[in-house]
PDBQT receptor file of N, H, CA, C and O in Angstrom, charges set to zero:
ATOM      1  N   UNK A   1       0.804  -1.203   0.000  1.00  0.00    +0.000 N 
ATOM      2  CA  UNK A   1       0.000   0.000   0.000  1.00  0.00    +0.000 C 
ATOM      3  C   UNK A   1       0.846   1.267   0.000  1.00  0.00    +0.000 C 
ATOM      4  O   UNK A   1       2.061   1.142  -0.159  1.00  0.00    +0.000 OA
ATOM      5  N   UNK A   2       0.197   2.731   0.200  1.00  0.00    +0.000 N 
ATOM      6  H   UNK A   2      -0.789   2.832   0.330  1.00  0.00    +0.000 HD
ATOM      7  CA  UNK A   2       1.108   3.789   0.178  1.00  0.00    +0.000 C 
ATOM      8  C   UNK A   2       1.447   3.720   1.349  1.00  0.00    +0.000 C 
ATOM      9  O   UNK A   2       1.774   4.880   1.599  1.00  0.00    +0.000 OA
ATOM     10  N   UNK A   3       1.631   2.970   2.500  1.00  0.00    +0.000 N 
ATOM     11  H   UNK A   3       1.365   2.028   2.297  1.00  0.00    +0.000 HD
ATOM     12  CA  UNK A   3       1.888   3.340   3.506  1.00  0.00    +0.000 C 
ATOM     13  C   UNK A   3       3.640   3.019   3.550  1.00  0.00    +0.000 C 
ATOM     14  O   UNK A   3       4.594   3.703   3.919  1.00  0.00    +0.000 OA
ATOM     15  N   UNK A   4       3.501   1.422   2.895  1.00  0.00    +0.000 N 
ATOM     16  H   UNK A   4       2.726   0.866   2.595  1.00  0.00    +0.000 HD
ATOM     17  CA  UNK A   4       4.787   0.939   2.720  1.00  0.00    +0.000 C 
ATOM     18  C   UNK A   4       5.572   1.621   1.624  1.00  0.00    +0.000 C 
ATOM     19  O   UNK A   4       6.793   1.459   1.626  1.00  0.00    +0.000 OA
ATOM     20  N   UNK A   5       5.035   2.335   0.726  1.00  0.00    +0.000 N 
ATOM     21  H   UNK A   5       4.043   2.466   0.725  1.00  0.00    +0.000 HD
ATOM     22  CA  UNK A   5       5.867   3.365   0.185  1.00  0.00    +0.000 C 
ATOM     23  C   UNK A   5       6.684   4.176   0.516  1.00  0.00    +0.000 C 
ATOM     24  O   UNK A   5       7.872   4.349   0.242  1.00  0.00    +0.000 OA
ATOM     25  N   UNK A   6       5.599   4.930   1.452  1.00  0.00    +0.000 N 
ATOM     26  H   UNK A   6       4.634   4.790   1.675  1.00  0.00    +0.000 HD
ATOM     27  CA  UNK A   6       6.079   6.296   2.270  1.00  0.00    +0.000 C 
ATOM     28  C   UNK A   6       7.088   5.580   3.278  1.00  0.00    +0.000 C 
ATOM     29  O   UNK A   6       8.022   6.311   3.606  1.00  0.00    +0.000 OA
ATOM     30  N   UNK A   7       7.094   4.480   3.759  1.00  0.00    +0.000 N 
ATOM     31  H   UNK A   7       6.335   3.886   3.493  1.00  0.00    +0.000 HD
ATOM     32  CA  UNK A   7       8.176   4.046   4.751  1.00  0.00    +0.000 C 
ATOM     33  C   UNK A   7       9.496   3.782   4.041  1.00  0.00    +0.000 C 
ATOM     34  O   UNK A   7      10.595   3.985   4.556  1.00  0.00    +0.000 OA
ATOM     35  N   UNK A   8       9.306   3.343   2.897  1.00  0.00    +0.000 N 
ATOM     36  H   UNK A   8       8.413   3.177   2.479  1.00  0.00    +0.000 HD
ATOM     37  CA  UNK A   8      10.452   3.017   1.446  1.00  0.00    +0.000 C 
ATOM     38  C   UNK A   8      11.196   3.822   1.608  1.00  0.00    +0.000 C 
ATOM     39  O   UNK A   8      12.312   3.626   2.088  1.00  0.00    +0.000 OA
ATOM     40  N   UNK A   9      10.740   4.956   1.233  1.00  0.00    +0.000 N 
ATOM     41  H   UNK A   9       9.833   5.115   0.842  1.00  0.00    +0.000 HD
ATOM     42  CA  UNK A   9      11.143   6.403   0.704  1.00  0.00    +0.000 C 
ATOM     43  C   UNK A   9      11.975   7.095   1.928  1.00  0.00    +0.000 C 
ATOM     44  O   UNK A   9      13.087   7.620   1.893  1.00  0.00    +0.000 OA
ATOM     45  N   UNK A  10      11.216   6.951   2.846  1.00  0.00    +0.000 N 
ATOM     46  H   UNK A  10      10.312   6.524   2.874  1.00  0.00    +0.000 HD
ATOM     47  CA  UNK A  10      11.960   7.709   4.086  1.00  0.00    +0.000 C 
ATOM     48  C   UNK A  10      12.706   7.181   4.348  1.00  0.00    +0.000 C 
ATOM     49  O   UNK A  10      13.679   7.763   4.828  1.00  0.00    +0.000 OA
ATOM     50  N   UNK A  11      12.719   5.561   4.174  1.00  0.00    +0.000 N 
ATOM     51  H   UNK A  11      11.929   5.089   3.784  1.00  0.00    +0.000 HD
ATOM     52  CA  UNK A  11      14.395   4.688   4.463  1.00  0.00    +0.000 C 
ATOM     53  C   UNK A  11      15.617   5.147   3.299  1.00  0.00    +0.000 C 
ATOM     54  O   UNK A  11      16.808   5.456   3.318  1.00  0.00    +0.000 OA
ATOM     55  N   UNK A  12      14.777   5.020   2.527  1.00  0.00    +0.000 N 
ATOM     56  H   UNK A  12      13.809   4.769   2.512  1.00  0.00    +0.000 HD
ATOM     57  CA  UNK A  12      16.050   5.628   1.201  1.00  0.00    +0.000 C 
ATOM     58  C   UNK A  12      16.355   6.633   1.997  1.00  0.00    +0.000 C 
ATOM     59  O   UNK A  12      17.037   6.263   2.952  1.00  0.00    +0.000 OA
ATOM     60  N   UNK A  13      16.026   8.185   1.968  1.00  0.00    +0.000 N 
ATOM     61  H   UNK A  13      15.472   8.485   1.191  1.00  0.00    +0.000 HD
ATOM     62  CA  UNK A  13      16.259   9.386   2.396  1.00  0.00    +0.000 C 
ATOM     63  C   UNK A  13      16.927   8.966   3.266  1.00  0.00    +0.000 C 
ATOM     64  O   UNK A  13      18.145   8.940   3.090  1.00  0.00    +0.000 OA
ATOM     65  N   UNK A  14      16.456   8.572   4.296  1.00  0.00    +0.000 N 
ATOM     66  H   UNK A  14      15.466   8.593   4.439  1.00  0.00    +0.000 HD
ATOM     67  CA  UNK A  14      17.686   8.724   5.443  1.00  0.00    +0.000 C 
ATOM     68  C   UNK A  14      19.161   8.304   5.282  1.00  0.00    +0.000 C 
ATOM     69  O   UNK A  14      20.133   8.928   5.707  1.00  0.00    +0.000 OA
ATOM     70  N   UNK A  15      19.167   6.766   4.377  1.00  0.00    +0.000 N 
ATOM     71  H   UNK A  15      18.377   6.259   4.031  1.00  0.00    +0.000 HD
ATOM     72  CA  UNK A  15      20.122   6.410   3.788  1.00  0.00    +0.000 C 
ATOM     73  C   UNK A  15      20.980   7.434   3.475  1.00  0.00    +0.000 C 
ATOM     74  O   UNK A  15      22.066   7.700   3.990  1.00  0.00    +0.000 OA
ATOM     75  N   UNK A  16      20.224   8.145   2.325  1.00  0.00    +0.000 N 
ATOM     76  H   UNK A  16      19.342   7.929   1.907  1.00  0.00    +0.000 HD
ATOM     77  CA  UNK A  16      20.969   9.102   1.409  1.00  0.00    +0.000 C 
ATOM     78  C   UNK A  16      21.868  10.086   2.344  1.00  0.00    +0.000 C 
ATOM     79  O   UNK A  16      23.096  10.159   2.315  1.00  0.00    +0.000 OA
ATOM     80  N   UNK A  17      20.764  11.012   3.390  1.00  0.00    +0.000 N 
ATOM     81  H   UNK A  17      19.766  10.953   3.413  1.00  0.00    +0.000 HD
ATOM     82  CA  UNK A  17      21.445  11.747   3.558  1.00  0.00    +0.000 C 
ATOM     83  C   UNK A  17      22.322  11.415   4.754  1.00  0.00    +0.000 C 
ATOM     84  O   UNK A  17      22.860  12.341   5.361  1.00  0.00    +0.000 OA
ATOM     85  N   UNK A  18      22.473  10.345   5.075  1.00  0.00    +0.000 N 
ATOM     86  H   UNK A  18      22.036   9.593   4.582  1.00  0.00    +0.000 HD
ATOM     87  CA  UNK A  18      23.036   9.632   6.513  1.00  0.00    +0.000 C 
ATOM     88  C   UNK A  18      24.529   9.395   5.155  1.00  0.00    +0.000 C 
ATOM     89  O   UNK A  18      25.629   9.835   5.486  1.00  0.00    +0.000 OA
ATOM     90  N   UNK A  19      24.397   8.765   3.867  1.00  0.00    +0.000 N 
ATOM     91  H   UNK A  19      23.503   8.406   3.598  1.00  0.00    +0.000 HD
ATOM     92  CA  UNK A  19      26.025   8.947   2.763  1.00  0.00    +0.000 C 
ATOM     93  C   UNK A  19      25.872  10.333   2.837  1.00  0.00    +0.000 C 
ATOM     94  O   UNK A  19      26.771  10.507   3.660  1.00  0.00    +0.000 OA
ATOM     95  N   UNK A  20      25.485  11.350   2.647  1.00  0.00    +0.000 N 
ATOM     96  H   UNK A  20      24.755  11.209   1.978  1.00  0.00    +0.000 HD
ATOM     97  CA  UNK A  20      26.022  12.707   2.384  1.00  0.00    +0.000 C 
ATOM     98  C   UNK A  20      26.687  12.960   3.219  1.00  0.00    +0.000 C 
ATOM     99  O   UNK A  20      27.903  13.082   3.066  1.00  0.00    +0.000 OA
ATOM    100  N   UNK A  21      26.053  13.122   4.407  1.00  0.00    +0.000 N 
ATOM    101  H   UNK A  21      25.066  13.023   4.531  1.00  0.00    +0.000 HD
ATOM    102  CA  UNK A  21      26.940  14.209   5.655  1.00  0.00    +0.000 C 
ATOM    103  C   UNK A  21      27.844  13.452   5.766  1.00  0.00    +0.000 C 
ATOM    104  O   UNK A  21      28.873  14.122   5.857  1.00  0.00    +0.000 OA
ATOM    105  N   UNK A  22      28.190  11.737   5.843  1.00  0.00    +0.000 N 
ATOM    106  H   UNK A  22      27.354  11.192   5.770  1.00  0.00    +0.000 HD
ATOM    107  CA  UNK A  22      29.548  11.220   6.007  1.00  0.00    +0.000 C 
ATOM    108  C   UNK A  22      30.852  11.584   4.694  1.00  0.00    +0.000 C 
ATOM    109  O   UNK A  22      32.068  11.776   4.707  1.00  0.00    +0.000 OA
ATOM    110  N   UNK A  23      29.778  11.538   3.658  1.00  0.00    +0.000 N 
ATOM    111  H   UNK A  23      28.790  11.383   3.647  1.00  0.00    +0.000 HD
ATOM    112  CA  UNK A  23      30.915  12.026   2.137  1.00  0.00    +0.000 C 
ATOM    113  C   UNK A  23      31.445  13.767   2.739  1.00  0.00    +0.000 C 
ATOM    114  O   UNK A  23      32.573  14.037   3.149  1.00  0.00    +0.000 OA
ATOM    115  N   UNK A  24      30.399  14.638   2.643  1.00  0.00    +0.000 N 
ATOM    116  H   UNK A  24      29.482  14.419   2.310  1.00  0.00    +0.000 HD
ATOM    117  CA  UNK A  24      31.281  15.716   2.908  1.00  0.00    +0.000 C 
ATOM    118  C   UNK A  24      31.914  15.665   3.963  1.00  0.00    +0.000 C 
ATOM    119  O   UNK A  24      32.812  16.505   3.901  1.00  0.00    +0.000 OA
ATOM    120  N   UNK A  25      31.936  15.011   5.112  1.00  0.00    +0.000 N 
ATOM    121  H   UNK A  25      31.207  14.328   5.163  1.00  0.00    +0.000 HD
ATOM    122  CA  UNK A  25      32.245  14.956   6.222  1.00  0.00    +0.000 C 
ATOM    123  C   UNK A  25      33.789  14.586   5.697  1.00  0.00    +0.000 C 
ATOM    124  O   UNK A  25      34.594  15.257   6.343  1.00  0.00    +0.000 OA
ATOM    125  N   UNK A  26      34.349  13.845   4.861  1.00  0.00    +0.000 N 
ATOM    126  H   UNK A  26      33.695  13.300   4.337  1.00  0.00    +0.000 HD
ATOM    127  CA  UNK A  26      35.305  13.324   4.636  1.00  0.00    +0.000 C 
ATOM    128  C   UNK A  26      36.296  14.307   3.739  1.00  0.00    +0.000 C 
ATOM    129  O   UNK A  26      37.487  14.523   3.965  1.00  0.00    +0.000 OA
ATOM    130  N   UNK A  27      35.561  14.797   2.758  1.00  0.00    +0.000 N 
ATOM    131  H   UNK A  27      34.593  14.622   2.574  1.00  0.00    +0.000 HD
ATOM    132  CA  UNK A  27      35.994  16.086   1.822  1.00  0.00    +0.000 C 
ATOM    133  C   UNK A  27      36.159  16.955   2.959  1.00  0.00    +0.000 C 
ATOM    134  O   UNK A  27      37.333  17.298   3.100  1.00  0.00    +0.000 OA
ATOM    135  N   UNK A  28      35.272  17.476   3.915  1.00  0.00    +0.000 N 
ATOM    136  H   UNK A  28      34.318  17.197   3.801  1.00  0.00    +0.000 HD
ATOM    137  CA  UNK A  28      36.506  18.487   4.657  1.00  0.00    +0.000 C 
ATOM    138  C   UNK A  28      37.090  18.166   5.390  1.00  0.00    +0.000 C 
ATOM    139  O   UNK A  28      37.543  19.109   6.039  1.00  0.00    +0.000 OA
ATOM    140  N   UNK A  29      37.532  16.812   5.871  1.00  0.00    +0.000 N 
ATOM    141  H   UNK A  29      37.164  16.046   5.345  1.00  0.00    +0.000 HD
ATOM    142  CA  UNK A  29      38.636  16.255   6.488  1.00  0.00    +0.000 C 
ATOM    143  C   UNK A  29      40.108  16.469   5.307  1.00  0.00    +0.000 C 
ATOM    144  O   UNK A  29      41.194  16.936   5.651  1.00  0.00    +0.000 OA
ATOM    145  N   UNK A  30      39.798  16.050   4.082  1.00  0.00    +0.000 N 
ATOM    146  H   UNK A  30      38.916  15.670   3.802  1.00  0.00    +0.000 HD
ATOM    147  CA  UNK A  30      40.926  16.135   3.083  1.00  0.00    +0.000 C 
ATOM    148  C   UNK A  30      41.126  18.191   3.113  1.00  0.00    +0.000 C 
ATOM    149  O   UNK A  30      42.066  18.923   3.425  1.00  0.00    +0.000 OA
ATOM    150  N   UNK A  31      40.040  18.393   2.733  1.00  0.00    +0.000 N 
ATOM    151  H   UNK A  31      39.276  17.799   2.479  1.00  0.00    +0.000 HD
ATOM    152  CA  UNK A  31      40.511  19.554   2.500  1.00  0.00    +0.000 C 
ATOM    153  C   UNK A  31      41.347  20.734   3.732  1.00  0.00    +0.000 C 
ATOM    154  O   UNK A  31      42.352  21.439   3.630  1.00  0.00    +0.000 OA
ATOM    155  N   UNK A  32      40.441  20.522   4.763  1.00  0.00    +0.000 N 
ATOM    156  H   UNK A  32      39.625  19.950   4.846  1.00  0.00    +0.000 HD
ATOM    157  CA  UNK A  32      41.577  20.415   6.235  1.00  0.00    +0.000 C 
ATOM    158  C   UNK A  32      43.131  20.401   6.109  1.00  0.00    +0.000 C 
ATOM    159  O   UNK A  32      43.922  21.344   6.096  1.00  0.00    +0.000 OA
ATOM    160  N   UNK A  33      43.317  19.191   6.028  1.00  0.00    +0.000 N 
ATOM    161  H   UNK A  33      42.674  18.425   6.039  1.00  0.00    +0.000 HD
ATOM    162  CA  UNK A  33      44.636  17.881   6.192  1.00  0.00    +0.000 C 
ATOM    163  C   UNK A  33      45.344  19.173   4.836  1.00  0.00    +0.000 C 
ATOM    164  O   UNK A  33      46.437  19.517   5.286  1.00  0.00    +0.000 OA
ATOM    165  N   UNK A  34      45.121  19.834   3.619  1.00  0.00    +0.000 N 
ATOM    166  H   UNK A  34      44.233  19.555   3.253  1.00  0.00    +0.000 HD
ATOM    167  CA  UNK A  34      45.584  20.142   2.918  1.00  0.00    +0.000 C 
ATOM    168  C   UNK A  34      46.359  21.400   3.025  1.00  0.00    +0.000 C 
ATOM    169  O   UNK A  34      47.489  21.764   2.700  1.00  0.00    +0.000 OA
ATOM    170  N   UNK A  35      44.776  22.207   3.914  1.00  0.00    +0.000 N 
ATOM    171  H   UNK A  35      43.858  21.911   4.178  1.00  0.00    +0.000 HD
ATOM    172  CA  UNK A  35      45.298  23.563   4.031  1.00  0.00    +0.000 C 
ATOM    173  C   UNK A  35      46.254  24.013   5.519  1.00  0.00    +0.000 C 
ATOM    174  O   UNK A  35      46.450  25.122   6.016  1.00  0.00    +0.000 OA
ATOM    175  N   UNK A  36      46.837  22.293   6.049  1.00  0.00    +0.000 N 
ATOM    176  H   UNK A  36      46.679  21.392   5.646  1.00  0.00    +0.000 HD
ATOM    177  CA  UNK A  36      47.337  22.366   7.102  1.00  0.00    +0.000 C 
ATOM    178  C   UNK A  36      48.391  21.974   6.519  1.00  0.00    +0.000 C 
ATOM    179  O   UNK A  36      49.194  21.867   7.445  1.00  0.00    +0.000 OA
ATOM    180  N   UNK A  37      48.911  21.689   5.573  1.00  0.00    +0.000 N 
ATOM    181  H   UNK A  37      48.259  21.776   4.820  1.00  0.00    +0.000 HD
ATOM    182  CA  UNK A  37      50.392  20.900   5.195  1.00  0.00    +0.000 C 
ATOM    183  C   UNK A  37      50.942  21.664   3.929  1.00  0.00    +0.000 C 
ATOM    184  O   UNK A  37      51.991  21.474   3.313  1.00  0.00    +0.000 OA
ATOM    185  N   UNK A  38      49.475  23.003   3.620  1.00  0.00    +0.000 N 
ATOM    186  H   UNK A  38      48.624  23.157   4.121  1.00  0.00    +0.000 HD
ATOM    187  CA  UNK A  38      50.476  24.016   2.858  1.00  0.00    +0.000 C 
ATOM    188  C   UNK A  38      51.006  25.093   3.671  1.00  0.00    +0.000 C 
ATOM    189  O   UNK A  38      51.576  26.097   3.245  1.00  0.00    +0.000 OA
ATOM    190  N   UNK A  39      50.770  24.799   4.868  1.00  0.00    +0.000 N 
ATOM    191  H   UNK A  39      50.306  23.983   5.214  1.00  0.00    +0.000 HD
ATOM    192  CA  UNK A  39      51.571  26.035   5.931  1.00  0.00    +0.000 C 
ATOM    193  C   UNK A  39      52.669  25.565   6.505  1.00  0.00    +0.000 C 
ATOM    194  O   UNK A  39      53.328  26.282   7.257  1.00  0.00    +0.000 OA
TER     195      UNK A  39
């Protein structure tokens, strides 16, 4: 039904943005680490 949809969807999403904040989370670890080893 739509119910199990709407539960689908919100599992994806969270997924998703539970990979985002860890991906950028990691890009400004590199970018960090960079602008500390050009000083």
């Amino acid at each position: 039904g739509l119910g199990t949809l709407m539960e689908y969807q919100m599992r994806e999403f969270s997924q998703l943005s539970y990979t985002g904040s860890h991906f950028s989370h990691e890009i400004f670890n590199i970018i960090q680490y960079k602008l500390i080893k050009q000083k």
